[in-house]
mmCIF file as gemmi writes it, N, C-alpha and C atoms, coordinates in Angstrom:
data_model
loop_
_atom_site.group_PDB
_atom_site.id
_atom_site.type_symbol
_atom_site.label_atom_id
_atom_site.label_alt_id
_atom_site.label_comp_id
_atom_site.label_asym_id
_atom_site.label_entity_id
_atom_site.label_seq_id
_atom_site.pdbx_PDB_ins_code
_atom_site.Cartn_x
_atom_site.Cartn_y
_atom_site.Cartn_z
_atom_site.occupancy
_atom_site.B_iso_or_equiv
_atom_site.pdbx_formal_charge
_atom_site.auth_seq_id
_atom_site.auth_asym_id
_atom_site.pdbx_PDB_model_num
ATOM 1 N N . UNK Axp A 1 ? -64.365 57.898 -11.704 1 0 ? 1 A 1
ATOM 2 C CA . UNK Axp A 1 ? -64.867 57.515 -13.003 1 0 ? 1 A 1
ATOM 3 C C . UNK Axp A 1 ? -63.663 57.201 -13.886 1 0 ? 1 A 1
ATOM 4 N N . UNK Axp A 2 ? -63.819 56.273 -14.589 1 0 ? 2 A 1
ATOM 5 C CA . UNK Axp A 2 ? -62.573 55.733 -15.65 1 0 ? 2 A 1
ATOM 6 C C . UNK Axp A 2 ? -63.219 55.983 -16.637 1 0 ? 2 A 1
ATOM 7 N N . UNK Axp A 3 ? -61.988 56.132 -17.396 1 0 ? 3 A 1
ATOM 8 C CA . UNK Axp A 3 ? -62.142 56.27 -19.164 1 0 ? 3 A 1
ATOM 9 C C . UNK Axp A 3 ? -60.532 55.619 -19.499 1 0 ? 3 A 1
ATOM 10 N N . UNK Axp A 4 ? -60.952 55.487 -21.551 1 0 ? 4 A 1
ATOM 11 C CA . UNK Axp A 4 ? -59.574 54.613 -22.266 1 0 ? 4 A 1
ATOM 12 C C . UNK Axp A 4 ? -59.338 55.394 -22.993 1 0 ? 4 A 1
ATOM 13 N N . UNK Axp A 5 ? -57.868 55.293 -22.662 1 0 ? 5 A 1
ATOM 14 C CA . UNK Axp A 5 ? -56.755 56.566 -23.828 1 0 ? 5 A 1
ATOM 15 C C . UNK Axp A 5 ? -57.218 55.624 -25.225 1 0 ? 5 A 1
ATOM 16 N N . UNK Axp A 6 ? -57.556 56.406 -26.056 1 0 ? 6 A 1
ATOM 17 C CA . UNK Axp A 6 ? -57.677 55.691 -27.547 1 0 ? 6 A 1
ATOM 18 C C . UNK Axp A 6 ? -57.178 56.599 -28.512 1 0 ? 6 A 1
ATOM 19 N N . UNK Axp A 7 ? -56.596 55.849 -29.679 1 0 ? 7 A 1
ATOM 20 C CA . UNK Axp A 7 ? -55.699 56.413 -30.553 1 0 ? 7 A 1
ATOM 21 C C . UNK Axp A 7 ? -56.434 57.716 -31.265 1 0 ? 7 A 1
ATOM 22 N N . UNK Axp A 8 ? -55.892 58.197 -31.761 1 0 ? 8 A 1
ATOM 23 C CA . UNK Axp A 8 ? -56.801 60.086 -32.783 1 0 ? 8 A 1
ATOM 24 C C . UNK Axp A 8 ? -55.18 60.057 -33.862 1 0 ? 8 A 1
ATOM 25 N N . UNK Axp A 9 ? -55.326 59.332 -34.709 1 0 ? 9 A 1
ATOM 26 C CA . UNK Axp A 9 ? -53.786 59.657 -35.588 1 0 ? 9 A 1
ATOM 27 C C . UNK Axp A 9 ? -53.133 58.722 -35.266 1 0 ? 9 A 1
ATOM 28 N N . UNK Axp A 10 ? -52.038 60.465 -35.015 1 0 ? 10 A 1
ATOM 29 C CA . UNK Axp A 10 ? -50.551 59.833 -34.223 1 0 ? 10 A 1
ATOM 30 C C . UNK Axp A 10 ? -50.699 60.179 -32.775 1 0 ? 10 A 1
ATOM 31 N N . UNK Axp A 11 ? -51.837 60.767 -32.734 1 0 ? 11 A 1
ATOM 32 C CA . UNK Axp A 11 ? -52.021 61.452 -31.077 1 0 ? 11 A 1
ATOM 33 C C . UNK Axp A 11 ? -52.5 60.331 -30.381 1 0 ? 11 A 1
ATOM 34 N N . UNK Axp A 12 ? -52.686 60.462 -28.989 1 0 ? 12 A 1
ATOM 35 C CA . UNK Axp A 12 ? -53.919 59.991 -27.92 1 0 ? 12 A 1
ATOM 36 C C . UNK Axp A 12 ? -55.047 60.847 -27.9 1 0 ? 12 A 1
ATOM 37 N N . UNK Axp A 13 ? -55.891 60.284 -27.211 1 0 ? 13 A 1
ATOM 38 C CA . UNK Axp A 13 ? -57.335 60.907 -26.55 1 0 ? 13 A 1
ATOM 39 C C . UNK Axp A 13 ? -57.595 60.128 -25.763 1 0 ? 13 A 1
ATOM 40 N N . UNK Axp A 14 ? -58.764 61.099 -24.744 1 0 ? 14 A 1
ATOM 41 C CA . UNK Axp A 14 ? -59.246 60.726 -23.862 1 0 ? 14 A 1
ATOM 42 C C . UNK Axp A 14 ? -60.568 60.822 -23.883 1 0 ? 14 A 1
ATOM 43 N N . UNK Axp A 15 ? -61.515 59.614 -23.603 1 0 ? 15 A 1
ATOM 44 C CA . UNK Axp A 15 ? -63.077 59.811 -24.235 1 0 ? 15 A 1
ATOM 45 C C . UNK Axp A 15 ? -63.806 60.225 -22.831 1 0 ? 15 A 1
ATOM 46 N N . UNK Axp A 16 ? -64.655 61.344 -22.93 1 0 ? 16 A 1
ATOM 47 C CA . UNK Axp A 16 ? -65.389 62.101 -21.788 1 0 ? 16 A 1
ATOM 48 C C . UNK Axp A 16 ? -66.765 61.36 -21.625 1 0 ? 16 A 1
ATOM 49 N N . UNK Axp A 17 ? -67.173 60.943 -20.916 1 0 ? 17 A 1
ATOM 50 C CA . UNK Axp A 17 ? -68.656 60.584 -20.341 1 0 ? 17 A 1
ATOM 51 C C . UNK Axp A 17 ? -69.706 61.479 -20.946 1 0 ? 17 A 1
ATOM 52 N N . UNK Axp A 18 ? -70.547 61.327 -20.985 1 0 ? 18 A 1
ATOM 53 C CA . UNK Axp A 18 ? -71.707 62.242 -21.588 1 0 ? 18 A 1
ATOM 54 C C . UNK Axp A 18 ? -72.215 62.447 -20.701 1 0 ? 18 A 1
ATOM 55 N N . UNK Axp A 19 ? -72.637 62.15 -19.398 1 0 ? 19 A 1
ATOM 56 C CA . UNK Axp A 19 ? -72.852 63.009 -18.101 1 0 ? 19 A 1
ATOM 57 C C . UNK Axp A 19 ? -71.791 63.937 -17.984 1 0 ? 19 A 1
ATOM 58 N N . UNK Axp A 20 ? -70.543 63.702 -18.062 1 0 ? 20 A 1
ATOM 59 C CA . UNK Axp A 20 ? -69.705 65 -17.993 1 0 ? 20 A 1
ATOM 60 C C . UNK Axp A 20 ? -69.712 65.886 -18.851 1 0 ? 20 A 1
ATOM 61 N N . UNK Axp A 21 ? -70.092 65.777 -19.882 1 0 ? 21 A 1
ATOM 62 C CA . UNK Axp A 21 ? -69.843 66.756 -21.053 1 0 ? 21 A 1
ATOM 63 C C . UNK Axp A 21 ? -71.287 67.689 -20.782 1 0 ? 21 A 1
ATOM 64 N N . UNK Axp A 22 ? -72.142 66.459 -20.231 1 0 ? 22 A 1
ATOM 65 C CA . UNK Axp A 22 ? -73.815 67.664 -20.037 1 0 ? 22 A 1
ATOM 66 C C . UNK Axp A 22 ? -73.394 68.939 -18.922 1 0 ? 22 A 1
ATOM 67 N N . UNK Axp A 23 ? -73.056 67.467 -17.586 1 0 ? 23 A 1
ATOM 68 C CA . UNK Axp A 23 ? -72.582 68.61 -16.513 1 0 ? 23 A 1
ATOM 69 C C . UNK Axp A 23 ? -72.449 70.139 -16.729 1 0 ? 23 A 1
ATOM 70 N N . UNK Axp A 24 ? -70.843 70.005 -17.6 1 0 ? 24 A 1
ATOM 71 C CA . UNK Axp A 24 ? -70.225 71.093 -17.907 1 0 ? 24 A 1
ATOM 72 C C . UNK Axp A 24 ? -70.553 71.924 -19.342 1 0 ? 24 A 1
ATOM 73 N N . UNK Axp A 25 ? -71.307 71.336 -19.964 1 0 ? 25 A 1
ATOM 74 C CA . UNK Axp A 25 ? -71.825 72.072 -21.124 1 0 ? 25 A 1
ATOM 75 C C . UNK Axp A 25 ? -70.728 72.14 -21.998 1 0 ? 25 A 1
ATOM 76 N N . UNK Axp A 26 ? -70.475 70.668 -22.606 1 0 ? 26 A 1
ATOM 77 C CA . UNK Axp A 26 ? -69.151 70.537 -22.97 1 0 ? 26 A 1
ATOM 78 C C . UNK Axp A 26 ? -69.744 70.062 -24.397 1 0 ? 26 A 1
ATOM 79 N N . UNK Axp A 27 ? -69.252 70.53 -26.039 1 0 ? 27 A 1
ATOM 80 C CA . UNK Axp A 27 ? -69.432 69.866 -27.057 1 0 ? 27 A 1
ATOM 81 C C . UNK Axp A 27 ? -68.246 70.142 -27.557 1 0 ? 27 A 1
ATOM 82 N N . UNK Axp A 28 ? -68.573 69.528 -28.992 1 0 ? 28 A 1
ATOM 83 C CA . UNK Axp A 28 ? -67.438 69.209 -29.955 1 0 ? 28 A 1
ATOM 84 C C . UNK Axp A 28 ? -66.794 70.775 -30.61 1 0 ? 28 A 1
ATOM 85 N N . UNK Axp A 29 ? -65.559 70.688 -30.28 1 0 ? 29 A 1
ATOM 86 C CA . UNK Axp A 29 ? -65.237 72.039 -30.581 1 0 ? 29 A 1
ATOM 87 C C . UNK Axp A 29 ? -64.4 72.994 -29.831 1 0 ? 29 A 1
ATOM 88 N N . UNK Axp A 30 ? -64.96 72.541 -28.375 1 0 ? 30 A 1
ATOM 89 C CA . UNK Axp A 30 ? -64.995 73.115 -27.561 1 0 ? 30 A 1
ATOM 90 C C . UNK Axp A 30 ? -63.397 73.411 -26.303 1 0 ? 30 A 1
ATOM 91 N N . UNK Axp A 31 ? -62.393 74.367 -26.381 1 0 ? 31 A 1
ATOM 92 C CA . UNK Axp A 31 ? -61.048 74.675 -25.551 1 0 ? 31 A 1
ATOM 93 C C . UNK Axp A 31 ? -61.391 73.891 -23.873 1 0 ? 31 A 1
ATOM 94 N N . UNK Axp A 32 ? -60.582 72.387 -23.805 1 0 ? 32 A 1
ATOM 95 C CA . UNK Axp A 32 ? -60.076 72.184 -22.886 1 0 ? 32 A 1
ATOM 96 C C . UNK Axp A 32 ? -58.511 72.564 -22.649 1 0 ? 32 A 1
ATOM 97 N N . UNK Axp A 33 ? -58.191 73.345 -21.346 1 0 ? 33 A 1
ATOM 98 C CA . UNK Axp A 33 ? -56.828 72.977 -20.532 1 0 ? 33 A 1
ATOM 99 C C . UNK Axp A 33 ? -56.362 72.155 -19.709 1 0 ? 33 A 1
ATOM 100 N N . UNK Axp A 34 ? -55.164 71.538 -20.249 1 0 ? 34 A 1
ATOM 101 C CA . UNK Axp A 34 ? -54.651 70.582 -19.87 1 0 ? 34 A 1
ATOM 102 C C . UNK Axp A 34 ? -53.464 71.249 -19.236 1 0 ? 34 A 1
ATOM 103 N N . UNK Axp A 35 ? -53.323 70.874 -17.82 1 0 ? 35 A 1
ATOM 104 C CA . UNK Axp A 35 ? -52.449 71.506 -16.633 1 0 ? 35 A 1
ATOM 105 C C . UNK Axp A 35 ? -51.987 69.875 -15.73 1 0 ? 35 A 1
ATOM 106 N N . UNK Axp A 36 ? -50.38 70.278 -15.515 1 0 ? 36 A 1
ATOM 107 C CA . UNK Axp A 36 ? -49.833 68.998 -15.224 1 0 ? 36 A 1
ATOM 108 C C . UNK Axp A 36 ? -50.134 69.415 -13.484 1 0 ? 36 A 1
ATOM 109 N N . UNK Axp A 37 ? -50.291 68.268 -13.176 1 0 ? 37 A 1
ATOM 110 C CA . UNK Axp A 37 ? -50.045 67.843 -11.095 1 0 ? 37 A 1
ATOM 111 C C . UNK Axp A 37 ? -49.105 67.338 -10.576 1 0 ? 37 A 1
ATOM 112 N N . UNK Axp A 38 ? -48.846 67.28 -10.001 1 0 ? 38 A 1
ATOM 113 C CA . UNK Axp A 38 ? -48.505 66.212 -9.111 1 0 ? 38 A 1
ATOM 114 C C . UNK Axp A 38 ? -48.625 64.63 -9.347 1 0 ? 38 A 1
ATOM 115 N N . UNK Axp A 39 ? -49.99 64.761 -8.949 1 0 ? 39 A 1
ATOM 116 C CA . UNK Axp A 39 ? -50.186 63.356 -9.002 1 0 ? 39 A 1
ATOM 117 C C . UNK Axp A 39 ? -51.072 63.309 -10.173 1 0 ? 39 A 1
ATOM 118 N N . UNK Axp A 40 ? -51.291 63.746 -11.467 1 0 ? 40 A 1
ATOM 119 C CA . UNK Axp A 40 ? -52.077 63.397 -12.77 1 0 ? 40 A 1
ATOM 120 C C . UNK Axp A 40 ? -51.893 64.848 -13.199 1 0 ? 40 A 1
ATOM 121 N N . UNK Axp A 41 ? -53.411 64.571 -14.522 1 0 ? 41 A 1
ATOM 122 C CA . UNK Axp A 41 ? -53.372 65.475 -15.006 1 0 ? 41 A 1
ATOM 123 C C . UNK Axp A 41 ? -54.985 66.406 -14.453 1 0 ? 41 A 1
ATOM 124 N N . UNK Axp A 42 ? -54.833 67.348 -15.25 1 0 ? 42 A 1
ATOM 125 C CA . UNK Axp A 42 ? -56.202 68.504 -14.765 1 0 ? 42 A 1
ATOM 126 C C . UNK Axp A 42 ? -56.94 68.533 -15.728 1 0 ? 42 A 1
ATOM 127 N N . UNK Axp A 43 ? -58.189 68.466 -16.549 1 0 ? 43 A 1
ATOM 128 C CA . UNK Axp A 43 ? -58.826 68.811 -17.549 1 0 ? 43 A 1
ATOM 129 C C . UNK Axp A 43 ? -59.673 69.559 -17.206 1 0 ? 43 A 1
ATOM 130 N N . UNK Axp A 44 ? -59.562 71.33 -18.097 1 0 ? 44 A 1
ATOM 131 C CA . UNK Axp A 44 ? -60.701 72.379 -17.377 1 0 ? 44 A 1
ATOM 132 C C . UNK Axp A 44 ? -61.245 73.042 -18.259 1 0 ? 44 A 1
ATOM 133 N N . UNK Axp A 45 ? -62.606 72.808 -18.622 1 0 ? 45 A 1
ATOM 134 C CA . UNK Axp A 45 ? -63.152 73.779 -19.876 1 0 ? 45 A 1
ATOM 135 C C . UNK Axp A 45 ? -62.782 75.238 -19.734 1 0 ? 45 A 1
ATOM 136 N N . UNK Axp A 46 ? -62.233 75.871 -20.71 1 0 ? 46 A 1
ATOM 137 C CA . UNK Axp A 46 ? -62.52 77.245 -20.875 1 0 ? 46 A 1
ATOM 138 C C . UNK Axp A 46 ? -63.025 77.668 -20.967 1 0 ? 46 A 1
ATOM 139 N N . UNK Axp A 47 ? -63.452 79.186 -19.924 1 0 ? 47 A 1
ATOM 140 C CA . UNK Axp A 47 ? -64.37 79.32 -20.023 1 0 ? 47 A 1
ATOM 141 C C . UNK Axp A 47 ? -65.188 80.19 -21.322 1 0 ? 47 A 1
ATOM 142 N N . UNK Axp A 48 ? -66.149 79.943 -21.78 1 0 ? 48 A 1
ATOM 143 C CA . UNK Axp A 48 ? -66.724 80.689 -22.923 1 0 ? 48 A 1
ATOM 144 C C . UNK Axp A 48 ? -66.98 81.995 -22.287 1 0 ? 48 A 1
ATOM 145 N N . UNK Axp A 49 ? -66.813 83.091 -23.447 1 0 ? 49 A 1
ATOM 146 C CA . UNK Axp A 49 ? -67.051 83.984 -23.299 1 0 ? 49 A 1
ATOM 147 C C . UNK Axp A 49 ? -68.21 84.757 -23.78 1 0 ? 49 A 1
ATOM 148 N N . UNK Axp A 50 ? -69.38 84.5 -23.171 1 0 ? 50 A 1
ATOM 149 C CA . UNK Axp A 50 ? -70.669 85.115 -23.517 1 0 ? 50 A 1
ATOM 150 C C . UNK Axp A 50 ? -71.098 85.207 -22.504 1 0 ? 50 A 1
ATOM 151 N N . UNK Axp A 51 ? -72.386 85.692 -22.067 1 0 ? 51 A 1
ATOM 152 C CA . UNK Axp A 51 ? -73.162 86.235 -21.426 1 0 ? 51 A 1
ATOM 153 C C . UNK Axp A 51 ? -74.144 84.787 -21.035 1 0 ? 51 A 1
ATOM 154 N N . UNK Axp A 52 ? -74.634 84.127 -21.162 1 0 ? 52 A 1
ATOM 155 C CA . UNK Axp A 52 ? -75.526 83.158 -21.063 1 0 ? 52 A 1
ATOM 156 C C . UNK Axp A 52 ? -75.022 82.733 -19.7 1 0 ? 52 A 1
ATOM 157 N N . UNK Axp A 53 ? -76.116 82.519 -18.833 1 0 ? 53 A 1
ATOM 158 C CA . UNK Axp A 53 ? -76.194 81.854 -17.713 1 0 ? 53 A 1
ATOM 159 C C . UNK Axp A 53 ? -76.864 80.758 -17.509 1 0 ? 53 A 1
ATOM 160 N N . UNK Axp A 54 ? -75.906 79.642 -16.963 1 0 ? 54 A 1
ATOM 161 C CA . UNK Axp A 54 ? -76.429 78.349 -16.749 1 0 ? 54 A 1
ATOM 162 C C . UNK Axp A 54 ? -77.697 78.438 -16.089 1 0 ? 54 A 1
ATOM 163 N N . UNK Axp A 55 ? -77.88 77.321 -16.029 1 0 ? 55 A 1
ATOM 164 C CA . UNK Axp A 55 ? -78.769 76.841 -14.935 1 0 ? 55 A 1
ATOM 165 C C . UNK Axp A 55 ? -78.579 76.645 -13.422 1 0 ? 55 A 1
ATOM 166 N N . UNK Axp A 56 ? -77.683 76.459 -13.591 1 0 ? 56 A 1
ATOM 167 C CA . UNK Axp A 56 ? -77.018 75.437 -12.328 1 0 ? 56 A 1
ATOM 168 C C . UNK Axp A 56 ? -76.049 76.831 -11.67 1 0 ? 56 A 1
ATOM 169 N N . UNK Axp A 57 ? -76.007 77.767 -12.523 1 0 ? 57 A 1
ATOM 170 C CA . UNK Axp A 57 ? -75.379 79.075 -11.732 1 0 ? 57 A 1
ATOM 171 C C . UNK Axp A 57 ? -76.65 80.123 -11.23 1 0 ? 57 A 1
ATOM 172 N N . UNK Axp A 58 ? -77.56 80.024 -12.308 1 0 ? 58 A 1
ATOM 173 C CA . UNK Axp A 58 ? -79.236 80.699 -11.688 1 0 ? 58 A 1
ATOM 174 C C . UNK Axp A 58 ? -79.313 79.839 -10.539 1 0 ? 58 A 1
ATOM 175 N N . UNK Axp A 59 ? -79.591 78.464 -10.17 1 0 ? 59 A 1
ATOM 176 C CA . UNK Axp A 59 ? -79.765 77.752 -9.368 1 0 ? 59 A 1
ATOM 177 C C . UNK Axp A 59 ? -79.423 78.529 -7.851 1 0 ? 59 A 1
ATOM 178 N N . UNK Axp A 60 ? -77.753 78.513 -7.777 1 0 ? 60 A 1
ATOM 179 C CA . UNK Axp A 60 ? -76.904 78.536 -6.842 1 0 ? 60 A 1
ATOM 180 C C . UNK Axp A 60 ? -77.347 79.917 -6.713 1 0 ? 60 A 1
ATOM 181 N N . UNK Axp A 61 ? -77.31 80.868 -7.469 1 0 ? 61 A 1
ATOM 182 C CA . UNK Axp A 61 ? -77.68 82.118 -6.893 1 0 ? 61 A 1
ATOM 183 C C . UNK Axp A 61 ? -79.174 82.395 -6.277 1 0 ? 61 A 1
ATOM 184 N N . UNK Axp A 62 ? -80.047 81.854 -6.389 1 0 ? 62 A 1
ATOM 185 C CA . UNK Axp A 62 ? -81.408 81.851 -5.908 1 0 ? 62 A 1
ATOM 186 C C . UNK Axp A 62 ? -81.166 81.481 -4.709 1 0 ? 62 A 1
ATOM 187 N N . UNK Axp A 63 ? -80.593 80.149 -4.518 1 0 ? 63 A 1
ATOM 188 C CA . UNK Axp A 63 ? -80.182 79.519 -3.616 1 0 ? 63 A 1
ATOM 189 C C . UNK Axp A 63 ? -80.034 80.318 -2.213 1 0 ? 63 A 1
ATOM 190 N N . UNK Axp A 64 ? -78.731 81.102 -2.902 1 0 ? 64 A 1
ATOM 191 C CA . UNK Axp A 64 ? -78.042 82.039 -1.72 1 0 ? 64 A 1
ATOM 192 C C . UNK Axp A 64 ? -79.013 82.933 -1.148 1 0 ? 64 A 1
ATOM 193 N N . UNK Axp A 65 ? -79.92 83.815 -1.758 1 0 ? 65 A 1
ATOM 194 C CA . UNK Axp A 65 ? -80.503 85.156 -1.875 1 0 ? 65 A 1
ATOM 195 C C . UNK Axp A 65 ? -81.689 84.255 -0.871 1 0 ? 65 A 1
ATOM 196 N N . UNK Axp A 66 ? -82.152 83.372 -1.135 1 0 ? 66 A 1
ATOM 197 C CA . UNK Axp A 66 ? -83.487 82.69 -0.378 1 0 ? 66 A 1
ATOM 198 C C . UNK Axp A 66 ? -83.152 82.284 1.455 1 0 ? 66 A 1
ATOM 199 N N . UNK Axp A 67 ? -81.618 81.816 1.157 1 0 ? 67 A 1
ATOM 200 C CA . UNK Axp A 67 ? -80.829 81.298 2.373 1 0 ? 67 A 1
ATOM 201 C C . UNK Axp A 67 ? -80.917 82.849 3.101 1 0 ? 67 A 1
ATOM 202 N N . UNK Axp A 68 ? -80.424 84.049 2.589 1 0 ? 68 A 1
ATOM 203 C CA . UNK Axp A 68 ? -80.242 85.476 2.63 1 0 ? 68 A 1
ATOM 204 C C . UNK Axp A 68 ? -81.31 85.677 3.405 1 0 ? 68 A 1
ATOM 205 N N . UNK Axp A 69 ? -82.473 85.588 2.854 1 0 ? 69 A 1
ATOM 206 C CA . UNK Axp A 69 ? -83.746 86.776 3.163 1 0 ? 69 A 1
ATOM 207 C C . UNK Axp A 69 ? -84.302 85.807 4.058 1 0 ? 69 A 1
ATOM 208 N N . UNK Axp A 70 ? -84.021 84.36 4.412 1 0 ? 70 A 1
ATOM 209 C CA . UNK Axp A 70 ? -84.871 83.928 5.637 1 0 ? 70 A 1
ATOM 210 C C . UNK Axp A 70 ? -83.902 83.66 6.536 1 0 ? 70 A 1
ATOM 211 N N . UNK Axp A 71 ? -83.027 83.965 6.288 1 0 ? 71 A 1
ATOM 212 C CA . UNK Axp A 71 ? -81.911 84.456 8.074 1 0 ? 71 A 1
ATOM 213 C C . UNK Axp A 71 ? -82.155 85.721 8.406 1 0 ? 71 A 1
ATOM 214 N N . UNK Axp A 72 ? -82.589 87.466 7.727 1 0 ? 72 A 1
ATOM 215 C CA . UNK Axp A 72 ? -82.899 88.01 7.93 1 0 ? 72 A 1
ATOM 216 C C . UNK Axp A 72 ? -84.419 88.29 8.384 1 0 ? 72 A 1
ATOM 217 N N . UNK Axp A 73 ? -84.952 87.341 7.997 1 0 ? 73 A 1
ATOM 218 C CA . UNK Axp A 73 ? -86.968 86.949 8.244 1 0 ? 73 A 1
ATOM 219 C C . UNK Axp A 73 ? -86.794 87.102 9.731 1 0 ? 73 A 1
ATOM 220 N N . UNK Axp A 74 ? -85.782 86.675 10.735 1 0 ? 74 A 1
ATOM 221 C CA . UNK Axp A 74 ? -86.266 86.707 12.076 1 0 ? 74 A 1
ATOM 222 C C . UNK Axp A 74 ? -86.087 87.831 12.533 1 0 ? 74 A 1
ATOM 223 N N . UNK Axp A 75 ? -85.62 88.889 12.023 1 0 ? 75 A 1
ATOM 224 C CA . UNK Axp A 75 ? -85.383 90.666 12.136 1 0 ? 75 A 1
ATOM 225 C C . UNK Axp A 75 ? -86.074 90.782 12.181 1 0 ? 75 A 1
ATOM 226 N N . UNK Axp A 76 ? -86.735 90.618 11.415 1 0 ? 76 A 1
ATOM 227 C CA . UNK Axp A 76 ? -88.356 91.378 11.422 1 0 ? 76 A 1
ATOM 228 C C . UNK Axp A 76 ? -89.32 91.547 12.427 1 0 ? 76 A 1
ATOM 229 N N . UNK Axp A 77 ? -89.066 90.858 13.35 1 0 ? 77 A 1
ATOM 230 C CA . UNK Axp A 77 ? -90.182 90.939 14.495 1 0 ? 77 A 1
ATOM 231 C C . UNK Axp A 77 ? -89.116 91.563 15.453 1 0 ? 77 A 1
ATOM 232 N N . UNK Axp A 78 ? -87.938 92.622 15.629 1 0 ? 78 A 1
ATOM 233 C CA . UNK Axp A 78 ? -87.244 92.854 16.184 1 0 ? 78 A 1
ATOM 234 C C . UNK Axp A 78 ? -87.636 94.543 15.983 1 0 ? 78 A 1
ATOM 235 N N . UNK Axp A 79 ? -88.013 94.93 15.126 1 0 ? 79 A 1
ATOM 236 C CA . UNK Axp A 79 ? -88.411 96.081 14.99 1 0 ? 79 A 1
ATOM 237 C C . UNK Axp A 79 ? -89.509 96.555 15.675 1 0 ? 79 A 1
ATOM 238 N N . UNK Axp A 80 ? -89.554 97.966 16.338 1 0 ? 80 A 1
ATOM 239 C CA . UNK Axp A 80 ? -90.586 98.292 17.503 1 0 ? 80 A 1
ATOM 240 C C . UNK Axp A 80 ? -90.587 97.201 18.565 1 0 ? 80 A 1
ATOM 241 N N . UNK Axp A 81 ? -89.192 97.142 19.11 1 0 ? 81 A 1
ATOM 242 C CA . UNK Axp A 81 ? -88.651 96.592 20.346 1 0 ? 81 A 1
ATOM 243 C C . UNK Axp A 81 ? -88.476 97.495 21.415 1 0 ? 81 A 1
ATOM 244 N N . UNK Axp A 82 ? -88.488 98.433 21.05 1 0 ? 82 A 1
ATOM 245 C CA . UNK Axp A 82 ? -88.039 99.546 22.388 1 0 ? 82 A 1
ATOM 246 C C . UNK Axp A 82 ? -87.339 100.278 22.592 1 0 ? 82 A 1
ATOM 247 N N . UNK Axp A 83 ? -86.173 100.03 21.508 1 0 ? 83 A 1
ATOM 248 C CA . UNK Axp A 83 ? -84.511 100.353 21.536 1 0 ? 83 A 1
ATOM 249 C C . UNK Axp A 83 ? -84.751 101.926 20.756 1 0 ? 83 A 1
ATOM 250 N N . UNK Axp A 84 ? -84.481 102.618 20.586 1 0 ? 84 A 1
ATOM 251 C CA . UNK Axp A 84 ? -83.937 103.839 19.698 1 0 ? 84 A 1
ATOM 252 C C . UNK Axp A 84 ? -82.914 103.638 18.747 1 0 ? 84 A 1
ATOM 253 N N . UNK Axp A 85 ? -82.912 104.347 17.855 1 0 ? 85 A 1
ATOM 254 C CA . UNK Axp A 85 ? -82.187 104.273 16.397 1 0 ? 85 A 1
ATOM 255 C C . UNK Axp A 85 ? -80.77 104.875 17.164 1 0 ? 85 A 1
């Protein structure tokens, strides 16, 4: 994805997509870090410090726990097999 350095002053800027800013739950106001590479630069929201959970982190955790309990679903018919504890 491209974007244009455009003037702010005497500074630069860099204008963010509004799919990216939703993505990341990004508004006006808001602590980016800027970390040099290699080959460019890094832009990484900070993270806020509250309690609120995304969506997209509820998501991923359901996710896991569902992946979880139906890899263990085939246990279940393993019990009263014959074996002793």
């Amino acid at each position: 994805m491209n974007t244009k350095l455009i003037r702010i002053g005497n500074s630069r800027g860099v204008r963010i997509p509004r799919e990216i800013l939703e993505l990341y739950e990004l508004s006006e106001g808001d602590d980016i870090e800027i970390s040099r590479r290699r080959n460019g630069i890094l832009l990484c929201p900070v993270s806020k410090d509250d309690s609120r959970v995304t969506y997209a982190a509820s998501f991923r955790e359901m996710a896991e726990e569902a992946a979880e309990a139906a890899e263990w679903e085939s246990w279940d018919g393993v019990a009263g097999d014959g074996l002793e504890d």
